[in-house]
LUMMI-274136 format. One record per residue (C-alpha): residue number from 1; z, x, y. Coordinates in Angstrom, 1 decimal. Last residue first. Layout:
// LUMMI-274136
NUM/Z/X/Y
...
// end
This chain:
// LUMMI-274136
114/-4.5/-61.1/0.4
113/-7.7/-60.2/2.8
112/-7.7/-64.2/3.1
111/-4.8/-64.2/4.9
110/-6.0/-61.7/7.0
109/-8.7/-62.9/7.7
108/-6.8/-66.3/8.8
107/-4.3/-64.9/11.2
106/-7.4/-63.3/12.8
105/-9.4/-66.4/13.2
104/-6.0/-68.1/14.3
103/-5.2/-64.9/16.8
102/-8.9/-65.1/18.4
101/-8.5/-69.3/18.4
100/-5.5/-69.4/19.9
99/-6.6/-66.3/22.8
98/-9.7/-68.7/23.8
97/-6.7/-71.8/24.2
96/-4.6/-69.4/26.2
95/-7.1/-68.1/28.4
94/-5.7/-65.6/30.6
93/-5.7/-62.7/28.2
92/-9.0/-63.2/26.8
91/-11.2/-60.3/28.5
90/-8.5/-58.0/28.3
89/-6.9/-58.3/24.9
88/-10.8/-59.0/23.7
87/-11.9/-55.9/25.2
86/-8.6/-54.1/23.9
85/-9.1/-55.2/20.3
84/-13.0/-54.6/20.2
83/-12.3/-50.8/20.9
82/-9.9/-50.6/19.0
81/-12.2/-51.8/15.7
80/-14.9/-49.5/17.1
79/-12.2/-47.1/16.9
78/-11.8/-47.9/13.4
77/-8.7/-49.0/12.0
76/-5.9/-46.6/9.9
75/-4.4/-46.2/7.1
74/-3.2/-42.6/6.2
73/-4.7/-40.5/3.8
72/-2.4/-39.4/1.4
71/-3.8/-40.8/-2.1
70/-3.7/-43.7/-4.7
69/-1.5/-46.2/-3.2
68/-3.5/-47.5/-0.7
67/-6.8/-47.1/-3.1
66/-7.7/-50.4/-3.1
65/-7.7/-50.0/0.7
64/-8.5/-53.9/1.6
63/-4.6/-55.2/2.1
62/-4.0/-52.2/3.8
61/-6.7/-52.4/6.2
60/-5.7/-55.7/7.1
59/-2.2/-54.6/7.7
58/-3.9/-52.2/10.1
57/-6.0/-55.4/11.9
56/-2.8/-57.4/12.3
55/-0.9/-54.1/13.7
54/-4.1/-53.8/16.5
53/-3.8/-57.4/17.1
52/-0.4/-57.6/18.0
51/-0.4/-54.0/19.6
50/-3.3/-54.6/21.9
49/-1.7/-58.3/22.7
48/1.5/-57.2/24.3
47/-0.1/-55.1/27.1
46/-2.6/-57.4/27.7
45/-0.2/-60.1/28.4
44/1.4/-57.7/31.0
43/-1.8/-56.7/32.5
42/-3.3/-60.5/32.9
41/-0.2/-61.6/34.4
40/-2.3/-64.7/36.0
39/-1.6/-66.5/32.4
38/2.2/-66.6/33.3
37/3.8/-65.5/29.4
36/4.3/-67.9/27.3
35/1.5/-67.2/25.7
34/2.7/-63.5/24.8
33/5.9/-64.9/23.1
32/3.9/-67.5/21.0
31/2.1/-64.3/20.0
30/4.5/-62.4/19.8
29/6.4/-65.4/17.3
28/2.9/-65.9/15.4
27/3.0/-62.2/14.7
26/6.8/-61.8/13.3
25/5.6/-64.7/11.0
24/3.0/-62.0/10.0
23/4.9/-59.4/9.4
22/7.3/-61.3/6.5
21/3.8/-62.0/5.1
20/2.9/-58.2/5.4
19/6.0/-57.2/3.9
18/6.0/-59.5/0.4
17/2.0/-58.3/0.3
16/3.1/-54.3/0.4
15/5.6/-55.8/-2.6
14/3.1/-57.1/-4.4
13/0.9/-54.5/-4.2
12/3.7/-51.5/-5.2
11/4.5/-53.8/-7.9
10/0.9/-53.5/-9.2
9/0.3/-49.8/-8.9
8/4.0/-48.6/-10.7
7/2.5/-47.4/-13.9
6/0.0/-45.5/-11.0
5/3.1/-43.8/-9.5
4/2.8/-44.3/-6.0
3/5.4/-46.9/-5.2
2/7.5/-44.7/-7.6
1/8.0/-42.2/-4.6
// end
């Protein structure tokens, strides 16, 4: 509860940014995870990329809400934003080097979301 007390508002930020850096290293290992996967098990890599991306795009969102902290609506993406996700999970699944360079450009907006 004193995460959303206003006196609190800065704290609360620093320590949503302490979780979303400890996140992120849990990213690079799914991803690392999901490349090592056979590239031909499109499905499977498919599977574990949606949530990756879809979790780095949410903690996005809660680095840009100014106003996390400040009422009760929940966080969430787009469906445009899902809808890009699982074309890209699909599309890019076999490619290894392609899917590097989605999760770095990702890696680095949300870095720079911080």
């Amino acid at each position: 509860e004193r995460l959303f007390d206003a006196r609190n508002r800065d704290a609360a930020r620093d320590v949503l940014g302490e979780l979303v850096r400890d996140a992120v290293r849990h990213c690079d290992t799914a991803f690392e995870y999901v490349t090592i996967l056979p590239p031909h098990q499109v499905r499977v890599r498919a599977f574990c990329l949606l949530p990756l991306f879809m979790a780095m795009a949410t903690m996005r969102a809660c680095l840009d809400g100014s106003s996390l902290f400040e009422n009760d609506r929940p966080v969430k993406i787009t469906r445009g934003e899902t809808r890009r996700i699982l074309t890209m999970s699909l599309g890019l699944a076999p490619f290894d080097g392609a899917l590097g360079t989605w999760y770095r450009g990702q890696r680095r907006r949300l870095e720079s979301t911080r």
